[in-house]
C-alpha positions as CSV (number, residue, x, y, z in Angstrom):
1,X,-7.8,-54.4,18.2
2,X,-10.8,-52.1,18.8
3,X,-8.5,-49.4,20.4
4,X,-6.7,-49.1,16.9
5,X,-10.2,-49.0,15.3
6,X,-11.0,-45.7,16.5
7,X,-8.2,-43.7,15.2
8,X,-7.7,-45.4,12.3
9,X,-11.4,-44.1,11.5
10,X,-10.5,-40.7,12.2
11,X,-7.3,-40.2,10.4
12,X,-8.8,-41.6,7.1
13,X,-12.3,-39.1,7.6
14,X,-9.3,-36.4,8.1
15,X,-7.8,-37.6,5.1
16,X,-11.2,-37.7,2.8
17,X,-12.4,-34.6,4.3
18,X,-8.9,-32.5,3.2
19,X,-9.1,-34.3,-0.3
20,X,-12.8,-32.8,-0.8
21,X,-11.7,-29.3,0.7
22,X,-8.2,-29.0,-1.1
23,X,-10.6,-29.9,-4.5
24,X,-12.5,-27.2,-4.4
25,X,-10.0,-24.5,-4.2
26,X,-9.2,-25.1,-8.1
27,X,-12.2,-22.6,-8.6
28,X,-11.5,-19.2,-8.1
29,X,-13.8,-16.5,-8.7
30,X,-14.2,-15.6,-12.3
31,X,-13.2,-12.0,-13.2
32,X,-15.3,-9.0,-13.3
33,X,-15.4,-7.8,-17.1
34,X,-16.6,-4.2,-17.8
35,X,-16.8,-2.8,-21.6
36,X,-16.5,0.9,-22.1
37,X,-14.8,3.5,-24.3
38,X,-10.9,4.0,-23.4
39,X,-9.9,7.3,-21.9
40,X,-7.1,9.2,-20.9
41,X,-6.8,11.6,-18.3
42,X,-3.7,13.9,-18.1
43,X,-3.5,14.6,-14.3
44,X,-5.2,12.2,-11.8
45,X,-4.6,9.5,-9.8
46,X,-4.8,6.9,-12.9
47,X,-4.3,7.7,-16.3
48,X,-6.4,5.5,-18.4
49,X,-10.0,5.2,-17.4
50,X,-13.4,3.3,-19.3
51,X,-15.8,5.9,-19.4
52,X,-19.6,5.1,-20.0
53,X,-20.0,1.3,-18.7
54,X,-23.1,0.8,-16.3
55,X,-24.7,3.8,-15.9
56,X,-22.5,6.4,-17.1
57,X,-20.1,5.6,-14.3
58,X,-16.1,6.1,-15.3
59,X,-13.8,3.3,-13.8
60,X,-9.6,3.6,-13.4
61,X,-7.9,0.8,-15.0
62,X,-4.7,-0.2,-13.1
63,X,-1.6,-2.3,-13.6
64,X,-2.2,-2.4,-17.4
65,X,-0.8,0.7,-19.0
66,X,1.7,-1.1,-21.7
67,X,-1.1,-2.9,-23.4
68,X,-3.6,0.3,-22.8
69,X,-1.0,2.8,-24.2
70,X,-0.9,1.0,-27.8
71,X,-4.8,1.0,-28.1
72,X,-6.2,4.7,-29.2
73,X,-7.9,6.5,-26.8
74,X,-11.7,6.5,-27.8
75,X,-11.8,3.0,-29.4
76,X,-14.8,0.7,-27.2
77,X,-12.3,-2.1,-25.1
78,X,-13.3,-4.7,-22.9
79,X,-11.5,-5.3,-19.8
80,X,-10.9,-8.0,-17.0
81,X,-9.8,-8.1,-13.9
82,X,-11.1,-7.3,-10.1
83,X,-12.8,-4.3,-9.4
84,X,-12.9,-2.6,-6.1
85,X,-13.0,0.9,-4.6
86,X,-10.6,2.9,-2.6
87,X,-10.4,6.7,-1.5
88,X,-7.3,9.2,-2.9
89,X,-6.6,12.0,-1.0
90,X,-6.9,13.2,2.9
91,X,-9.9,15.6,3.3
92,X,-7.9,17.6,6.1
93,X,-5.5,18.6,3.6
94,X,-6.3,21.7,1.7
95,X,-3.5,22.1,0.4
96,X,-3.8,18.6,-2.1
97,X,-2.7,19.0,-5.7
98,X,-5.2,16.4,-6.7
99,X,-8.6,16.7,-6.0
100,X,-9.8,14.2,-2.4
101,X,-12.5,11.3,-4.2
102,X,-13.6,8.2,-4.1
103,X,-12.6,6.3,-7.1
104,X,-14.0,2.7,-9.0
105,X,-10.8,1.0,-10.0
106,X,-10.1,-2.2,-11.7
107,X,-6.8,-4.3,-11.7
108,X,-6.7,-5.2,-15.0
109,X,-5.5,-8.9,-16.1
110,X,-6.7,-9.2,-20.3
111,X,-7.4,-6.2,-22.9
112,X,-9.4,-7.0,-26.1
113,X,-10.5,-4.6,-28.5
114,X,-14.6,-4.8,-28.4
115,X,-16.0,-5.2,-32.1
């Protein structure tokens, strides 16, 4: 009897311990929002851009160009999604079309026209 004791312990703190761990992934980390006015830029590596948020920094909106292409370009949007940071270009080549920078981006998930 005690030698089933013993792993019949374990198997049901493995059990409790999984249900507490597999709860808590049901939070995910909330979305960076950013509010600026919507530009456009004609040659880049992005074309629509929020120019002005934080300190006068400009960041590239990406994957959202249907729902940015109805709003007009000046109007003050806020935007969701993840931000992050990648570098266009390869310095080596002088040659590049587009100019070699590092760039803020955001993956844009919502749109809303600020009021």
């Amino acid at each position: 009897m005690h030698r089933l004791f013993v792993p019949v312990t374990a198997l049901c703190a493995i059990v409790i311990f999984v249900g507490a761990v597999s709860g808590d992934k049901g939070a995910e980390k909330p979305a960076d929002t950013i509010e600026g006015v919507l530009r456009v830029h004609p040659k880049f590596h992005y074309r629509y851009y929020i120019d002005g948020f934080g300190a006068g920094q400009s960041c590239a909106l990406l994957g959202a160009d249907k729902s940015l292409q109805q709003i007009e370009k000046g109007t003050r949007i806020r935007v969701q999604g993840d931000l992050a940071s990648k570098y266009f270009g390869n310095p080596n080549d002088k040659t590049a079309a587009l100019v070699s920078t590092w760039i803020i981006y955001m993956n844009v998930a919502e749109v809303e026209v600020a009021r």
